[in-house]
N, C-alpha and C positions, 0 to 999 in steps of 0.2 A: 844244655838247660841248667838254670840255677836252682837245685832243689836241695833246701834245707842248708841254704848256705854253701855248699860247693857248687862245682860245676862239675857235670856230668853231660855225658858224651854220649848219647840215647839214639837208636835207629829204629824207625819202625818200618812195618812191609806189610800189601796185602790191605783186601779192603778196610774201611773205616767202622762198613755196616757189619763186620766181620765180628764173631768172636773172637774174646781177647785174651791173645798169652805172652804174659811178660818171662822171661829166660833171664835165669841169674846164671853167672859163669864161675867157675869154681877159679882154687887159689889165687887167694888176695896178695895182693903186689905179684903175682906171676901170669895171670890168667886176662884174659880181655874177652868184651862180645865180638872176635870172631869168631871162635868156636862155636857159640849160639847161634851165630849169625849162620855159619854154615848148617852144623846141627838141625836147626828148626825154621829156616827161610825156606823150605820147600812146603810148610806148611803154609802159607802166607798166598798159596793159590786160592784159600777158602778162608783165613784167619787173619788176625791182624796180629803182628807179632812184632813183639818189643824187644829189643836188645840194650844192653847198655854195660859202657864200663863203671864199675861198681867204684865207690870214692878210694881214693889211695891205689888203684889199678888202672892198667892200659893208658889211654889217654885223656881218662879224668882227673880232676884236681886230687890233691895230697890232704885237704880238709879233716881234720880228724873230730869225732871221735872214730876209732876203724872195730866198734861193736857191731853185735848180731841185733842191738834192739836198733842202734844209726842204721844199719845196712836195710832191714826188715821197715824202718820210718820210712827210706829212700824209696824204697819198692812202692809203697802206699804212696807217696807223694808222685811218683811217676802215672800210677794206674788215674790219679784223681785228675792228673794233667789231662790224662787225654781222654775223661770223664767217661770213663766206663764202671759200672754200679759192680759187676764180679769181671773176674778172671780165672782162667787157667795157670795157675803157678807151677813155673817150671825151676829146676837149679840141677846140677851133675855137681860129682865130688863137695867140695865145701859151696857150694851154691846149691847144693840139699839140703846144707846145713841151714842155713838163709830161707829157704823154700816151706821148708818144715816150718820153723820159726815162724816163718809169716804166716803160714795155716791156722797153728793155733793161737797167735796173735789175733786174726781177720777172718777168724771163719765163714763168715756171712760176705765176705769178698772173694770166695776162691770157691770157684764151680765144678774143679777137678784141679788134681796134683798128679803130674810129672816127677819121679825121682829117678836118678841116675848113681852109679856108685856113689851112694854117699853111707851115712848112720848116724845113729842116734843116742850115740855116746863112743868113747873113747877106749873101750873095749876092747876092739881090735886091733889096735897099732902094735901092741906089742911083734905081734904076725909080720906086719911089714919090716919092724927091722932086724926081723931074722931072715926075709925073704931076702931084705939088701945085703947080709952079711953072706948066704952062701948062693947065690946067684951066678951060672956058670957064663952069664953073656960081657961082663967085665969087671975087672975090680974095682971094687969101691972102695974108695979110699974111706980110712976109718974116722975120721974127721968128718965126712957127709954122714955115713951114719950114724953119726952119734945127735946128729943134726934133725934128725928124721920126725918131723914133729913136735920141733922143740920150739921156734921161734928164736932163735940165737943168731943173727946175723950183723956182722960189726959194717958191710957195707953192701950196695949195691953190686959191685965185682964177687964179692964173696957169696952173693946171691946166688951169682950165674954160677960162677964153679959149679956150685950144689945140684944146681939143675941140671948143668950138662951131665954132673957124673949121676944122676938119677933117671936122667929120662929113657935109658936102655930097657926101664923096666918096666914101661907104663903100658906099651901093646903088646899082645900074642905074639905076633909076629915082627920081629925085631925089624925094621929098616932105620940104619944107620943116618943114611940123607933124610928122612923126614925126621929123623932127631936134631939133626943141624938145620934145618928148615925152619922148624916148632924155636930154635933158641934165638936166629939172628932175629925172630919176628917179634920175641918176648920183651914188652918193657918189664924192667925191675923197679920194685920200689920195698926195699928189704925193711923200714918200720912198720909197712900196713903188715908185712907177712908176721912182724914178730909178734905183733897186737895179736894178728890172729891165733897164730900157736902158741907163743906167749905165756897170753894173758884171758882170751876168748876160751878155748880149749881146754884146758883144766878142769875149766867149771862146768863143761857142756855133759848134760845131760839129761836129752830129753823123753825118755821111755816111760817115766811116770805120766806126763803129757800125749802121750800119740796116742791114748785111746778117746782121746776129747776132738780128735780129727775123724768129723763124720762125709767127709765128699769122698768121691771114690778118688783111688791114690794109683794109681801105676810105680810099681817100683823096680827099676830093672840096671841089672848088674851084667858085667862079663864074667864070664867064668874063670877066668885066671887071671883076676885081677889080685895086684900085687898090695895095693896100697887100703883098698875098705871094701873085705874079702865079700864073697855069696850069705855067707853067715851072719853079718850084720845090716845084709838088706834083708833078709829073713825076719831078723828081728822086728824089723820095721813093717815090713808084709804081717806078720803076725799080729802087732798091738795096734794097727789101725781096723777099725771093721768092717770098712770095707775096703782096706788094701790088697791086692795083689801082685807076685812077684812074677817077673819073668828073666832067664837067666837066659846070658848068649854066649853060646857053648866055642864061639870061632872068637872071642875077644879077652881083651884084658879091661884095663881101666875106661876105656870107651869105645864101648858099644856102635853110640854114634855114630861114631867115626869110622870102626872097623866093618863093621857090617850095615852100612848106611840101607839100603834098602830095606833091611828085615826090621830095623828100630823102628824107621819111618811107616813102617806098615802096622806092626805093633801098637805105637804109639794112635795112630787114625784109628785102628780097631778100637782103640780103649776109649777114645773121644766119643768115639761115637755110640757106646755102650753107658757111655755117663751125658751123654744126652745134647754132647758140646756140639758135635757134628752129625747133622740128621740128614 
């Protein structure tokens, strides 16, 4: 689809007469809508659910600007394509960031909020690159951490390195092959990523805002997640009023993905408590 000047690479699933929830996917230049795609396509037996790769990732165009207000325009310019008056807005990791954003951007367009590890400022990181400095499942070489957050990449290859020597850390339970799974499927695109940490993330701070966020929020984290800990979805469960959190005590960075059933049930619980799924 051509929105807003790029082209973008959108899937939708599930009926039309369905409630609608668009899924943003986290890490820009590393991330794409499969994750979502698999994530949140089992809701698509009752809902109509949007995917897409966000501009400068997966398989959409490289169009820049790679902001939180172009990413948050994009979201809106998809929901109005496929003329739906609200939505359910969903995002994990840095597509909470995006998700957030577009809540109190478009209040009066989001009927409930989906978050997944993400936060509402930059608080936490510190946490993460101590967690990548003593980390007993491999060494990290000290050039990735120093990297952690930073937006500093000279190229695409230099990308990858980062990722592979990072992704040891993202689930509870380590599997080796689905780390090399997750990287041969990864496209890179290392200036949307530097945009994002950059020059996005420095200024990100959105906690004086989350209490102007009145739909109900689902915010839910793994418990030993490495990268945007229990503590700063708390934050978030706390300044929305009617946020609440739920923490998955068998995962790390996604939930999702690690305990697919419990999220999926959690998540319908919640839908249906805010009135989405009756």
């Amino acid at each position: 689809m051509k929105i807003n000047g790029a082209e973008l690479v959108v899937e939708a699933f599930g009926p039309e007469d369905g409630p609608a929830m668009i899924v943003h996917h986290g890490a820009p230049g590393l991330g794409s809508r499969s994750e979502p795609k698999r994530s949140f396509g089992p809701f698509s037996d009752r809902m109509r659910v949007i995917v897409f790769d966000a501009r400068g990732s997966g398989e959409s165009s490289d169009d820049e600007p790679f902001t939180h207000e172009q990413w948050v325009a994009d979201v809106d310019a998809i929901r109005e394509h496929f003329d739906y008056e609200k939505i359910v807005m969903a995002g994990g990791s840095y597509g909470g960031f995006v998700a957030l954003e577009y809540a109190i951007a478009h209040p009066d367009r989001v009927s409930a909020l989906v978050l997944r590890d993400t936060a509402a400022d930059t608080a936490h990181d510190h946490l993460a690159v101590e967690r990548a400095r003593n980390t007993d499942r491999s060494v990290i070489p000290e050039w990735v951490i120093d990297r952690i957050g930073t937006g500093r990449f000279e190229s695409n290859e230099q990308l990858r390195e980062y990722w592979r020597a990072i992704l040891p850390l993202y689930d509870h339970q380590h599997d080796p092959a689905r780390d090399e799974a997750r990287l041969a499927a990864t496209r890179f695109h290392y200036r949307t990523h530097n945009a994002a940490f950059g020059q996005n993330m420095p200024r990100y701070d959105l906690k004086p805002k989350l209490p102007s966020i009145t739909c109900p929020t689902l915010v839910t984290v793994g418990r030993h997640d490495w990268r945007t800990p229990v503590a700063a979805s708390q934050v978030i469960a706390d300044l929305i009023p009617n946020g609440e959190l739920m923490v998955f005590e068998k995962s790390g960075h996604s939930p999702q993905l690690e305990e697919p059933e419990l999220f999926q049930q959690v998540v319908r619980d919640f839908l249906g408590r805010a009135g989405v799924l009756r």
